[in-house]
N, C-alpha and C positions, 0 to 999 in steps of 0.2 A: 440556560441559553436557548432559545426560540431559533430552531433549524424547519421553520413552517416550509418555507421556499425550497427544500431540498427534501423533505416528507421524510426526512428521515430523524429520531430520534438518540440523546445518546448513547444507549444501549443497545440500540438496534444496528443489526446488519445494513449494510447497503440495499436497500429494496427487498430482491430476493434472494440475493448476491451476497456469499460468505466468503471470505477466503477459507483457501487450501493453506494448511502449514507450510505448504514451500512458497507458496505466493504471502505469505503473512512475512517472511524471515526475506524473502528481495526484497518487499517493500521495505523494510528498515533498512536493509543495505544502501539502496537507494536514497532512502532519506537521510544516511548516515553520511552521503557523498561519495559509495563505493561505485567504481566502475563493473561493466558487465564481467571484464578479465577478472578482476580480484572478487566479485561474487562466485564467478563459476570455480574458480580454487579453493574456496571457503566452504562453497554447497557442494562442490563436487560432482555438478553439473554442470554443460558444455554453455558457452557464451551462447550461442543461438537460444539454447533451453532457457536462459535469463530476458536473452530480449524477446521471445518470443512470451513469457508470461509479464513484463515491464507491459509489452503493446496489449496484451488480453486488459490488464490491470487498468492503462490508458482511457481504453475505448468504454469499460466499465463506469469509468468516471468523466468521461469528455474531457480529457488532459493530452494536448497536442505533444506533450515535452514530458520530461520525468521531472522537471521545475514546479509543472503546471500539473505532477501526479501527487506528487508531494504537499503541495498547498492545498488541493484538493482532500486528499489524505486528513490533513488537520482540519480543512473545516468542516469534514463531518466525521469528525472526530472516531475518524476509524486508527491514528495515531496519532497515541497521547501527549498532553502540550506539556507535563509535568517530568516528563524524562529523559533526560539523553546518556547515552545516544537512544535515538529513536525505538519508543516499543507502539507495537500496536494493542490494539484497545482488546481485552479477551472477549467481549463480544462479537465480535467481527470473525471470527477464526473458527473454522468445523473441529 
């Protein structure tokens, strides 16, 4: 698959941009359709701690909504289209 328009390939990280494990395990939450309340009981981290790395995650990828982080997400195949629920791609992740 040809991701010319977004310079990223699929192995490669986001530009220069890896995720952190804890930012790798929201996003699938996220993409799994978890709300911010049932991630921070899961990660054990406070709701703010979630929305505040959701909007980091956002503004990384120009995704106004977690709809538009998620779709984003799969098209540059930072999480994988071959599993559900949602994993992300082990290149992406420090």
């Amino acid at each position: 698959m040809d991701n010319d328009q977004s310079g990223c390939e699929v192995s490669q990280p986001v530009g220069d941009w890896v995720l952190s494990s804890v930012q790798a395990r929201i996003l699938e939450g996220v993409a799994a359709g978890f709300s911010s309340g049932r991630l921070s009981r899961e990660l054990y981290l406070s709701s703010k701690t979630i929305d505040y790395h959701v909007r980091v995650m956002s503004d990384k990828l120009q995704a106004p909504n977690r709809v538009a982080l998620v779709s984003r997400a799969f098209v540059l195949q930072i999480l994988r289209a071959d599993s559900w629920p949602p994993r992300i791609s082990r290149e992406t992740v420090d």
